[in-house]
SELO-525073 format. One line per 3 residues: number of its first residue (from 1); for each residue x, y, z of N, C-alpha, C. Coordinates in steps of 0.2 Angstrom, whole numbers, plus 5000, padded with zeros to 4 digits. Example, Ala and Ser with C-alpha at 12.3 -4.5 7.8 and 13.67 -1.06 7.14 Angstrom:
SELO-525073
1 = 5066/4972/5039/5062/4978/5039/5066/4984/5039 | 5064/4989/5035/5068/4995/5036/5064/5000/5039
END
This chain:
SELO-525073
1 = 4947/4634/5242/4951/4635/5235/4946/4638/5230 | 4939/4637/5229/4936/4638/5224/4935/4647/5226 | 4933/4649/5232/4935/4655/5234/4938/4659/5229
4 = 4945/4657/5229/4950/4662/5229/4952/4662/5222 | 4948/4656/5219/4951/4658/5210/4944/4661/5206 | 4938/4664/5210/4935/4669/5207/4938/4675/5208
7 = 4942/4676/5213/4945/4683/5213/4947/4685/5209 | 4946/4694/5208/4949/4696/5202/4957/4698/5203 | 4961/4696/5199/4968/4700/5200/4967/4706/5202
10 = 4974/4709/5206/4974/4715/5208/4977/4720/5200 | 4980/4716/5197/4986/4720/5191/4979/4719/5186 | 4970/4718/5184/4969/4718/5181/4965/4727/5180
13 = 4964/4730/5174/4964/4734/5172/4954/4735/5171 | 4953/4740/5173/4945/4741/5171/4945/4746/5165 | 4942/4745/5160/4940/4749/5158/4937/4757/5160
16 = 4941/4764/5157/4941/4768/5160/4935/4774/5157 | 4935/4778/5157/4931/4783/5154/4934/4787/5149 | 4933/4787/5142/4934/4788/5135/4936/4797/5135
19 = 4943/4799/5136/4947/4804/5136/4942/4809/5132 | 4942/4815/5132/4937/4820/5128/4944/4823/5124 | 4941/4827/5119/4946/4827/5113/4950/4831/5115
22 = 4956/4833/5113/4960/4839/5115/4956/4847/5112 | 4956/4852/5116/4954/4859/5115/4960/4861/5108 | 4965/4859/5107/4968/4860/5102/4965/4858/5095
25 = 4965/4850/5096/4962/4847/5090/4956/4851/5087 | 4952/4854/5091/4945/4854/5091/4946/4861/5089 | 4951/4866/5091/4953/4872/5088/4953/4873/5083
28 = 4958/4866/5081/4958/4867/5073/4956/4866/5070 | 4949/4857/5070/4945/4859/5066/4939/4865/5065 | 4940/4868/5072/4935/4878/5069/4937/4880/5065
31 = 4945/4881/5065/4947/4884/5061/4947/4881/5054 | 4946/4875/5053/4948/4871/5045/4941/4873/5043 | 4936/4873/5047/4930/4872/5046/4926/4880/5043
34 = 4931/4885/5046/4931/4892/5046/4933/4894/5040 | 4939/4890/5039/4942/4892/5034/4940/4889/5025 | 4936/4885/5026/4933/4883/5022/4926/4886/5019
37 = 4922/4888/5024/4919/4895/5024/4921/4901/5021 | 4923/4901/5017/4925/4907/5014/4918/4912/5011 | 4917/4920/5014/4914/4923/5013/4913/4924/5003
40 = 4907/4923/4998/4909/4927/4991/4911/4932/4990 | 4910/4933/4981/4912/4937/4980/4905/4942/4983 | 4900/4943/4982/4893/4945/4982/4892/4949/4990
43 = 4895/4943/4995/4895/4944/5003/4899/4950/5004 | 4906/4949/5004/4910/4954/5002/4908/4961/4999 | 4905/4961/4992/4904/4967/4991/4901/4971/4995
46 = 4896/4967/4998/4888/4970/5002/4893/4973/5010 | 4896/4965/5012/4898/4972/5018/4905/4978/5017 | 4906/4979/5010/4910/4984/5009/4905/4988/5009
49 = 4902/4990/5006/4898/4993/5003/4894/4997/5009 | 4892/4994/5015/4891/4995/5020/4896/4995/5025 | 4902/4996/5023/4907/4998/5029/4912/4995/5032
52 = 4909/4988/5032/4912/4984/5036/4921/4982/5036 | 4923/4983/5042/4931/4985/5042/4933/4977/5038 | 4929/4972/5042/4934/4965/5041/4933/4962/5032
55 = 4925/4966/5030/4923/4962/5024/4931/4966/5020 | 4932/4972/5019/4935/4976/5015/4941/4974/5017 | 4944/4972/5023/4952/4970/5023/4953/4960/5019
58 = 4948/4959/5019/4947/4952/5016/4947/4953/5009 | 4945/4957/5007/4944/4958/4998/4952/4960/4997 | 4956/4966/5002/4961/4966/5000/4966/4961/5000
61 = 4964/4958/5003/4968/4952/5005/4970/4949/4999 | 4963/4945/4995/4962/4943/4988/4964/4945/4984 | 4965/4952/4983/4967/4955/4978/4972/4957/4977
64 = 4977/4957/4984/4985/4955/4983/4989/4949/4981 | 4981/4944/4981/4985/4938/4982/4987/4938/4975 | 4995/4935/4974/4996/4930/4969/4993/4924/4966
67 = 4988/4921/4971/4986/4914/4970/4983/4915/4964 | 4982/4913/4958/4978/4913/4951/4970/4911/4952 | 4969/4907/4959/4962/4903/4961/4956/4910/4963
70 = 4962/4915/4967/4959/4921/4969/4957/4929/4963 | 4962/4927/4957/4960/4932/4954/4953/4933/4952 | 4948/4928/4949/4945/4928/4946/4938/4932/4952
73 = 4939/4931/4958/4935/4931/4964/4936/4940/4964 | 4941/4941/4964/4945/4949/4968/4944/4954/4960 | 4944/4951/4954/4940/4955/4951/4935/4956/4950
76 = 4930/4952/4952/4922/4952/4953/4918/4959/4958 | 4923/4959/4961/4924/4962/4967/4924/4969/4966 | 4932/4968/4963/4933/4976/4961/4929/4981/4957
79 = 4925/4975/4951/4920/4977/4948/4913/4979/4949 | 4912/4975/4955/4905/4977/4958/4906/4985/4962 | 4913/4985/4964/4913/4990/4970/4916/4998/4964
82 = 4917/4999/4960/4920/5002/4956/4913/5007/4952 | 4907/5008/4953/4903/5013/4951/4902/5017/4958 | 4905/5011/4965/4903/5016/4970/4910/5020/4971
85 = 4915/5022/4967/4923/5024/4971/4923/5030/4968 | 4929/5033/4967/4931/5038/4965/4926/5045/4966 | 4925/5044/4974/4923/5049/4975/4927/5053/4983
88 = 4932/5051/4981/4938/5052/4987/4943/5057/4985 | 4945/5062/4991/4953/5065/4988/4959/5060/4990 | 4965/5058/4986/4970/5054/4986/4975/5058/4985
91 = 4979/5057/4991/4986/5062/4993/4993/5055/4994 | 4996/5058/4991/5002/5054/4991/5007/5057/4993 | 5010/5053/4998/5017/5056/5002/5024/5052/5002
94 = 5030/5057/5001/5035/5053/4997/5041/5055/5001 | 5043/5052/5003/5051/5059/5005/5056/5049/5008 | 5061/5054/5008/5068/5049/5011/5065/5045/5017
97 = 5068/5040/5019/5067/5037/5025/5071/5041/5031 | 5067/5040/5036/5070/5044/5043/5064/5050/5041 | 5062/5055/5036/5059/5061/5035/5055/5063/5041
100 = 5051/5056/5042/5045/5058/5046/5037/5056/5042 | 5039/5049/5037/5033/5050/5037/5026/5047/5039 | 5026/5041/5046/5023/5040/5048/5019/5043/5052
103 = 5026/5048/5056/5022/5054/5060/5018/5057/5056 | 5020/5062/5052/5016/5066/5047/5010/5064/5046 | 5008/5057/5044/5002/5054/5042/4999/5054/5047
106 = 5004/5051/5053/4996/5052/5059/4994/5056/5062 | 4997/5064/5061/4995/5069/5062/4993/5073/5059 | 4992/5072/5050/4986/5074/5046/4980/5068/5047
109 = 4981/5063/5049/4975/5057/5048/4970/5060/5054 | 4974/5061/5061/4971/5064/5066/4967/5071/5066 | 4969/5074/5061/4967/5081/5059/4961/5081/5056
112 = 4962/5076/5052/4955/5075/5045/4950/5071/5052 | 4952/5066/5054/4948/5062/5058/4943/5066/5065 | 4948/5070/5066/4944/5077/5070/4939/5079/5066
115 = 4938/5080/5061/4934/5083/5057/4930/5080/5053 | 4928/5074/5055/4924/5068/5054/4922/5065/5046 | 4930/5066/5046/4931/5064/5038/4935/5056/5042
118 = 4932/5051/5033/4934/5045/5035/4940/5043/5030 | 4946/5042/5035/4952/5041/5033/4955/5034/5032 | 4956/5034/5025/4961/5026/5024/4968/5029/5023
121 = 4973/5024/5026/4980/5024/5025/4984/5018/5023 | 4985/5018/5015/4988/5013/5013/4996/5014/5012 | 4998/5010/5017/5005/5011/5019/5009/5004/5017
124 = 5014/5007/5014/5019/5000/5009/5025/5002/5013 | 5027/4996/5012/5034/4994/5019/5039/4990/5012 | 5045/4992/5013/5048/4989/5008/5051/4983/5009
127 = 5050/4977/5004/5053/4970/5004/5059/4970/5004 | 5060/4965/5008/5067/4964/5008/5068/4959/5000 | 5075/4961/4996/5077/4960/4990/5080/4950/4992
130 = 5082/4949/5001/5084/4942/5001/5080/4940/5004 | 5075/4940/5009/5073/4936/5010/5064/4938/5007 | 5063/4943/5004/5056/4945/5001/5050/4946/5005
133 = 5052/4950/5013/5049/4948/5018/5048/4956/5019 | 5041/4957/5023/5042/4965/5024/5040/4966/5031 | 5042/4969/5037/5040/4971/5043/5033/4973/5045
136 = 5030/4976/5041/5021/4979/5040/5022/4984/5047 | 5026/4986/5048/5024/4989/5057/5020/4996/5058 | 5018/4998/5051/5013/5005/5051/5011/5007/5055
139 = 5006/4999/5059/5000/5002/5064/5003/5003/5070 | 5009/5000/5072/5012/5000/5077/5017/5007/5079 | 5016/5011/5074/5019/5017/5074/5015/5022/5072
142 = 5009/5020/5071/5005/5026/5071/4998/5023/5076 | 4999/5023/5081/4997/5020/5088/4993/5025/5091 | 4990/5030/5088/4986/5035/5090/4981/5034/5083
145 = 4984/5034/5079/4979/5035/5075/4974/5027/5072 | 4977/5024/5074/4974/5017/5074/4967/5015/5078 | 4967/5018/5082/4962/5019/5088/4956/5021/5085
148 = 4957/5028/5081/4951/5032/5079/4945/5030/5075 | 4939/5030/5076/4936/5023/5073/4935/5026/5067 | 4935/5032/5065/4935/5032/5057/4940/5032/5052
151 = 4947/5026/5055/4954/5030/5052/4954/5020/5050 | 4955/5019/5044/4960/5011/5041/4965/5011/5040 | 4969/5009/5043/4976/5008/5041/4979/5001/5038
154 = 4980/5002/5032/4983/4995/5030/4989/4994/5025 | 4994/4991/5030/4999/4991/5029/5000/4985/5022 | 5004/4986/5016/5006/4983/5012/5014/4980/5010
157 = 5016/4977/5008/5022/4976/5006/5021/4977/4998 | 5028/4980/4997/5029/4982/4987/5032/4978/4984 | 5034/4973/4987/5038/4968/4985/5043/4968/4978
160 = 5041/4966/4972/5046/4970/4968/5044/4974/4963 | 5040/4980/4966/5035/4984/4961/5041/4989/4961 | 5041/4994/4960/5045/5000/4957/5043/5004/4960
163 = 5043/5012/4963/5039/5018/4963/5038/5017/4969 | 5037/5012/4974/5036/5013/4982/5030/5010/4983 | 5027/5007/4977/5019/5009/4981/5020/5000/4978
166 = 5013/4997/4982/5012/4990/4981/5009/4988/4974 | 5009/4981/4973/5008/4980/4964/4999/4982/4965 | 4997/4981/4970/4987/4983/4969/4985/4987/4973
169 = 4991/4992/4973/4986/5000/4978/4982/5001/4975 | 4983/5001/4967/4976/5007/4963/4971/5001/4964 | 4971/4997/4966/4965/4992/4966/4960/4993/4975
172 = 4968/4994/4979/4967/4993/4986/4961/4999/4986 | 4963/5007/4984/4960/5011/4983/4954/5012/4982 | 4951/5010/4976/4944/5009/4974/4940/5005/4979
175 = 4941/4999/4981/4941/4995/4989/4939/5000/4994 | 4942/5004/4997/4941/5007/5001/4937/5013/5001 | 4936/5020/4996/4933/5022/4991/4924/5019/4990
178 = 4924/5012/4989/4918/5010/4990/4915/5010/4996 | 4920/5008/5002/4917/5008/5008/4916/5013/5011 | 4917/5019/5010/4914/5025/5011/4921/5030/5016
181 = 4929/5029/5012/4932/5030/5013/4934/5038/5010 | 4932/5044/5015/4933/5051/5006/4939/5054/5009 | 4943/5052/5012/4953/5052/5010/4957/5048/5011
184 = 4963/5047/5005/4964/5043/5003/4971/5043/5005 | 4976/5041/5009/4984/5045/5010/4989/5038/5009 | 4993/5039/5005/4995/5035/5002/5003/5032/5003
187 = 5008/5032/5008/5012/5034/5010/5019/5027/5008 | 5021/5030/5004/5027/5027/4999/5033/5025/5004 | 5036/5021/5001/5042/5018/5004/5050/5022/5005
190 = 5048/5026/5000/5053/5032/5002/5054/5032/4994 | 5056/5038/4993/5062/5041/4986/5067/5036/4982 | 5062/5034/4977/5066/5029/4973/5068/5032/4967
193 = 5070/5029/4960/5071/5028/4955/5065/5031/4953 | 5059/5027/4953/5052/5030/4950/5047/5029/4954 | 5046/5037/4953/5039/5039/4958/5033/5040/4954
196 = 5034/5037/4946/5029/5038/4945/5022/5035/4945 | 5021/5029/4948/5017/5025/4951/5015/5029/4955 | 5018/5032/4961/5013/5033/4964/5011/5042/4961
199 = 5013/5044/4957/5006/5049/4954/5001/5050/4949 | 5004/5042/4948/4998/5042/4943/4991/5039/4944 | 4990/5038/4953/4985/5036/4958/4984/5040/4961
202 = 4985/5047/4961/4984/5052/4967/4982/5057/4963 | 4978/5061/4968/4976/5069/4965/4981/5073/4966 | 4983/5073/4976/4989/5078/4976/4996/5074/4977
205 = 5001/5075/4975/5006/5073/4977/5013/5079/4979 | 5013/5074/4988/5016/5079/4993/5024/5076/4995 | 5029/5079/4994/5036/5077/4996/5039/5079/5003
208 = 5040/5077/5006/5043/5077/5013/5049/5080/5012 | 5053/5086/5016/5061/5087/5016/5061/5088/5023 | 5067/5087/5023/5071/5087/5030/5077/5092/5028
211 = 5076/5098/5034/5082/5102/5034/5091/5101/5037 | 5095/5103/5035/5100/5103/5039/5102/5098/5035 | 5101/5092/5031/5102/5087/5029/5107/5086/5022
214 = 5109/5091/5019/5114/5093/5016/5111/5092/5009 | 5104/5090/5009/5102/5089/5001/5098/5095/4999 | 5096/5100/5003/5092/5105/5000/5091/5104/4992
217 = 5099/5105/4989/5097/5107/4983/5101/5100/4977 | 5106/5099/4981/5110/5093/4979/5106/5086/4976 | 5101/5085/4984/5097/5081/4983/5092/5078/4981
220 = 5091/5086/4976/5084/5086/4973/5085/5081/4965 | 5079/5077/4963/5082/5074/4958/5075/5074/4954 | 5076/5079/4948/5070/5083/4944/5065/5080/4944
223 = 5064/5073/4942/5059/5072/4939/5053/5071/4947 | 5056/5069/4952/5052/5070/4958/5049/5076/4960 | 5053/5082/4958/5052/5088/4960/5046/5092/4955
226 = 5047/5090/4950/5043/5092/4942/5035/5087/4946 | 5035/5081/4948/5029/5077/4949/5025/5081/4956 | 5028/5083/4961/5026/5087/4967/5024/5093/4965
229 = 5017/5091/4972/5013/5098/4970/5014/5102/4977 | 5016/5100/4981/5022/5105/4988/5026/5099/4991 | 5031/5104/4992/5037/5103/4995/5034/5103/5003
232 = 5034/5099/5008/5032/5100/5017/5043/5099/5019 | 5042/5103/5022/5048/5102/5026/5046/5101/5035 | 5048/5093/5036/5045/5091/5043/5051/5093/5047
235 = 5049/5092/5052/5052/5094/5058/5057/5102/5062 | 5052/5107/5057/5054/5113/5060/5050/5114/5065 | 5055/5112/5071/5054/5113/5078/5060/5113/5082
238 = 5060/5116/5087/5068/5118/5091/5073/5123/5087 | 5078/5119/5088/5085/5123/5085/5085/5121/5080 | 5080/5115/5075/5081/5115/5066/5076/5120/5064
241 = 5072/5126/5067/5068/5131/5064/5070/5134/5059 | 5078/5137/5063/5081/5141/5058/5084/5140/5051 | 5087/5131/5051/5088/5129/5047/5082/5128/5040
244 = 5077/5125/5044/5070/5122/5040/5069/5129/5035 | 5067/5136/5039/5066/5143/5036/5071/5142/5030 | 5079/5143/5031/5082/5144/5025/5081/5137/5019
247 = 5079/5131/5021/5078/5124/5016/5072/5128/5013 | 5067/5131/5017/5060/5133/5012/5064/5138/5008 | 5067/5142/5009/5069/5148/5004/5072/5145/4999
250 = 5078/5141/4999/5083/5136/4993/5076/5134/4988 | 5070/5131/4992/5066/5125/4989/5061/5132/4983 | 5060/5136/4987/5056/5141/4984/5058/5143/4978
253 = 5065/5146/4978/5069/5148/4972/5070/5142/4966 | 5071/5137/4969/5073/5131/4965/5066/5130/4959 | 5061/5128/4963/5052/5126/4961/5053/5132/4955
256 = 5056/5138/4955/5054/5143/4949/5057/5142/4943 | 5062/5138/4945/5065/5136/4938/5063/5131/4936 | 5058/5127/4936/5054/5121/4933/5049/5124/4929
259 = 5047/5121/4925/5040/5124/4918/5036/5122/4925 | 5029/5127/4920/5023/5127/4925/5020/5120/4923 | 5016/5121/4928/5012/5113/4928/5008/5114/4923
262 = 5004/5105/4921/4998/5106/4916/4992/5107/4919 | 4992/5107/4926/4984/5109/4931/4985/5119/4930 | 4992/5120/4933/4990/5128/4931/4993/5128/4940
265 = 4995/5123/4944/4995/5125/4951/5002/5126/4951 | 5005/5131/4956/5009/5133/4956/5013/5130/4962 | 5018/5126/4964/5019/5120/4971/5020/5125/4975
268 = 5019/5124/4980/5022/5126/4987/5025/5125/4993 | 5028/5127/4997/5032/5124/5001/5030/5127/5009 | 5030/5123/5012/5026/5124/5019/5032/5120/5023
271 = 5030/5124/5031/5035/5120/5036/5030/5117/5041 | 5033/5112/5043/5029/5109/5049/5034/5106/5057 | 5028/5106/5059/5030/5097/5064/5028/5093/5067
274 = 5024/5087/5064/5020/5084/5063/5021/5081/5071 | 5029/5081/5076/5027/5080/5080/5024/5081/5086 | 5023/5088/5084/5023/5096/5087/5015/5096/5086
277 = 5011/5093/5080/5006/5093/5078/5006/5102/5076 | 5011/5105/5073/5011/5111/5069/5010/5112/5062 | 5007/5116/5059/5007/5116/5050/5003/5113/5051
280 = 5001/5108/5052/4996/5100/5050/4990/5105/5046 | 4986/5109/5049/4980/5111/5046/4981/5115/5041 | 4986/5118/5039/4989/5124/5033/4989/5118/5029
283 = 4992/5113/5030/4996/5110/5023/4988/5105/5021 | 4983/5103/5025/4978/5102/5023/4975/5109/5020 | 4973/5112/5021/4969/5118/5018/4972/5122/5009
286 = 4979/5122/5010/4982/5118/5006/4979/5114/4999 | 4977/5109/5002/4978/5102/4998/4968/5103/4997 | 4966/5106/4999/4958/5107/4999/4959/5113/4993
289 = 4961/5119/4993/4962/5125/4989/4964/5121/4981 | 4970/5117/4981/4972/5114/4975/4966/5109/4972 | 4963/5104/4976/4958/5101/4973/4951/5105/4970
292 = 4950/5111/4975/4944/5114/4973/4947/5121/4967 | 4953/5120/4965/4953/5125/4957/4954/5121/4953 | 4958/5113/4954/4960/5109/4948/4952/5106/4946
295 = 4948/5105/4952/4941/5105/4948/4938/5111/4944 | 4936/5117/4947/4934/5120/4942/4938/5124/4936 | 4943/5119/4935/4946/5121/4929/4947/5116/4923
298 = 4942/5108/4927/4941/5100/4925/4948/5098/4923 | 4955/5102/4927/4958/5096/4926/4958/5087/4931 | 4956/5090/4935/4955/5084/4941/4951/5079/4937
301 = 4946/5079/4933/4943/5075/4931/4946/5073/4923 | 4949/5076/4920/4954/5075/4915/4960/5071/4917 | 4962/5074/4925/4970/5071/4927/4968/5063/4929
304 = 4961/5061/4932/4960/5054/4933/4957/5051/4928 | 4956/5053/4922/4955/5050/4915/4962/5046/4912 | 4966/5051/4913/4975/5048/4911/4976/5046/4915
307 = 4974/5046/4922/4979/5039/4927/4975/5032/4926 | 4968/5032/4921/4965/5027/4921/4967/5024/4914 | 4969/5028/4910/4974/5026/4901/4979/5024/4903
310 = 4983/5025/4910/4989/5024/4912/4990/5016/4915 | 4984/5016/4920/4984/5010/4921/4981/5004/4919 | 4979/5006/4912/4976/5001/4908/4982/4997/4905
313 = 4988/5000/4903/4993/4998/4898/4999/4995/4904 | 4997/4997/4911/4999/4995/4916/4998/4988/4917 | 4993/4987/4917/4987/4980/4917/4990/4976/4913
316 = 4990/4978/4907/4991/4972/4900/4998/4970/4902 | 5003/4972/4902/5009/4974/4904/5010/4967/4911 | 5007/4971/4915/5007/4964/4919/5004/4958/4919
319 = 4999/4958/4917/4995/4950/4913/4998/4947/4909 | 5002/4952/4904/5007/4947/4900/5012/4944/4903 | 5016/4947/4906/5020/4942/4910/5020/4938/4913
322 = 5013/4940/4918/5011/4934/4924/5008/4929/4918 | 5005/4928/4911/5004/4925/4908/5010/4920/4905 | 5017/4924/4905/5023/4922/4901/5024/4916/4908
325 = 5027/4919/4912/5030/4914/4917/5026/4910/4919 | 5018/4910/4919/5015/4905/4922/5015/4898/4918 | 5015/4900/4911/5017/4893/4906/5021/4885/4908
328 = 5020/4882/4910/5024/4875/4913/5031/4875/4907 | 5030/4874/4901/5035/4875/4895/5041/4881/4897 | 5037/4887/4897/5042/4893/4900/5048/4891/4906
331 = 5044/4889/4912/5046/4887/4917/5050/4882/4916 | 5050/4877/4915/5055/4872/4912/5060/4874/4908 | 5060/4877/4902/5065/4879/4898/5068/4885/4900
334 = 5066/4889/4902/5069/4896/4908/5075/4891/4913 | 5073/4886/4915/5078/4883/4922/5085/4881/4914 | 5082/4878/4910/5087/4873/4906/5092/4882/4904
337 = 5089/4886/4901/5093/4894/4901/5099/4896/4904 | 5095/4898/4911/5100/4896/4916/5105/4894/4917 | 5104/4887/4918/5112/4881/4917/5114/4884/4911
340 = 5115/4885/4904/5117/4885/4899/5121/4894/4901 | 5117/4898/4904/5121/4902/4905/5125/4903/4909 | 5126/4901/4914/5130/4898/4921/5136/4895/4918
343 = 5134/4893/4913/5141/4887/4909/5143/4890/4904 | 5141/4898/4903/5144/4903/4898/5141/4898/4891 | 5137/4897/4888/5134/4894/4884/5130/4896/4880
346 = 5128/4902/4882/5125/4906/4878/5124/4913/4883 | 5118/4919/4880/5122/4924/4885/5113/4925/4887 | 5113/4930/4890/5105/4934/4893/5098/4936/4888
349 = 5105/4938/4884/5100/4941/4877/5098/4935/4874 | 5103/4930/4870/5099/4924/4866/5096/4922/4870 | 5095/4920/4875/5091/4916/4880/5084/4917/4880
352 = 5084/4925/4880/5078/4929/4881/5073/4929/4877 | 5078/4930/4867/5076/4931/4862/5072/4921/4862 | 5074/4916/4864/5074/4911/4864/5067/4909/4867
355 = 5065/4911/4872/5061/4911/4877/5054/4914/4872 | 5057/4921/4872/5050/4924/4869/5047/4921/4863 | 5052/4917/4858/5051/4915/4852/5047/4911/4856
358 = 5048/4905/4861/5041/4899/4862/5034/4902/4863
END
């Protein structure tokens, strides 16, 4: 009997060998641990400065950012890197959606990059007004030229900026610029209300048409046409040659009735097909001719004197606001607004006048 009551139970349990952590867990704290690691402001400049693709896409990152925690960092930044920039040509490309402007790009970007120039392309994707969401699919349709090792492609969202272009392309620019970026292609969300944003960051500014499309002349709306320094007509290839030819003539005649420019350049109008890989080098040689007179006539350096006046008052303009709405008081009494005007209780105007008074 005394046998059998040292035996151990069958249903008794040993202790087992101490499970190892999950690969997931331990993922993430790389990553918490990664992310707490944040490179400076200092680290960042140095590998812009030296080229490096991830330092410069991480600055831009900052300097898009909203967060208030990041502004102070992203202009440290900007500042360091801003004696090494503007030593770039910057070409702005505009035209309707459908035009053809990605092609286009990646058929001048491949053209420059053949000729061992270092191309950036900041490409803005328009937000959506509900859900404030933007697709960024640039690099995924310009899938040749993404490959090239001396081509950046960095897609933006505009979010609710005006002009096509994102609230800190002139910032993205100089960024890039520093890392050793000497063309700069700019490619807008399409023909809006106001294009003047994007010219008053670019040396040349280029408009995309589309033949056949029944705007030749209709479509044109002055102050876009007055801002462009040539008209490209894309996709003259096949049975739209013949069309494209007559849209260049309409456009050529039309351009004669605008006052001259204050550079002295006279616009021009050229045919392509970007898909065709045609015109590509014309309308760059082009664009080489225009910057090499508007220098030696110093408008170039006069014309980025006024887009730097312009985007001074541009600056304040936005700081004051981001300064208005950031106020906790604003915020609070803005919501109480609202209700009051939803309830017909006062109107848009008093509210405003109301607001600005605090």
């Amino acid at each position: 009997m005394a046998k059998s009551k040292n035996r151990k139970s069958a249903l008794t349990e040993n202790e087992g060998i101490k499970p190892p952590e999950s690969l997931s867990s331990v993922s993430a704290k790389a990553i918490k641990n990664k992310r707490k690691k944040q490179p400076s402001a200092d680290a960042l400049v140095k590998g812009i400065l030296n080229g490096d693709i991830t330092s410069l896409s991480r600055a831009i990152t900052l300097v898009e950012s909203t967060n208030s925690t990041h502004t102070k960092k992203a202009n440290d930044i900007i500042t360091a890197c801003l004696p090494h920039a503007n030593n770039s040509i910057r070409v702005g490309i505009t035209g309707v959606p459908g035009v053809g402007k990605s092609t286009f790009i990646e058929a001048l970007g491949i053209h420059l990059t053949n000729q061992y120039k270092k191309v950036a392309v900041l490409a803005v994707d328009p937000s959506s007004s509900l859900s404030h969401g933007s697709i960024l699919g640039d690099k995924t349709r310009m899938e040749d030229l993404v490959k090239a090792p001396n081509a950046f492609i960095r897609p933006s969202a505009s979010g609710d900026s005006l002009g096509g272009v994102a609230r800190k392309t002139r910032e993205t620019i100089i960024l890039c610029e520093a890392a050793g970026f000497d063309t700069i292609l700019i490619e807008t969300v399409g023909v809006g209300q106001s294009e003047t944003a994007v010219h008053s960051m670019v040396d040349f500014f280029l408009l995309l048409k589309l033949a056949g499309a029944g705007d030749e002349l209709q479509g044109i709306k002055r102050g876009i046409i007055e801002m462009a320094d040539a008209i490209v007509i894309n996709k003259a290839d096949g049975e739209n040659v013949k069309a494209a030819k007559s849209a260049k003539l309409e456009f050529n005649r039309a351009l004669h009735l605008y006052p001259e420019k204050e550079s002295g350049w006279s616009p021009k109008t050229k045919l392509c097909s970007a898909l065709h890989n045609k015109g590509i080098s014309e309308i760059w040689e082009m664009i080489e001719t225009y910057i090499s007179e508007t220098k030696n006539t110093h408008y170039f350096h006069y014309h980025r004197t006024e887009q730097n006046k312009f985007w001074l008052l541009q600056t304040i303009e936005e700081r004051l606001k981001s300064n208005f709405y950031d106020k906790p008081e604003i915020r609070n009494e803005l919501k109480k607004q609202i209700d009051l005007i939803e309830e017909g209780k006062t109107t848009p105007f008093a509210a405003a006048e109301y607001l600005l008074n605090l």
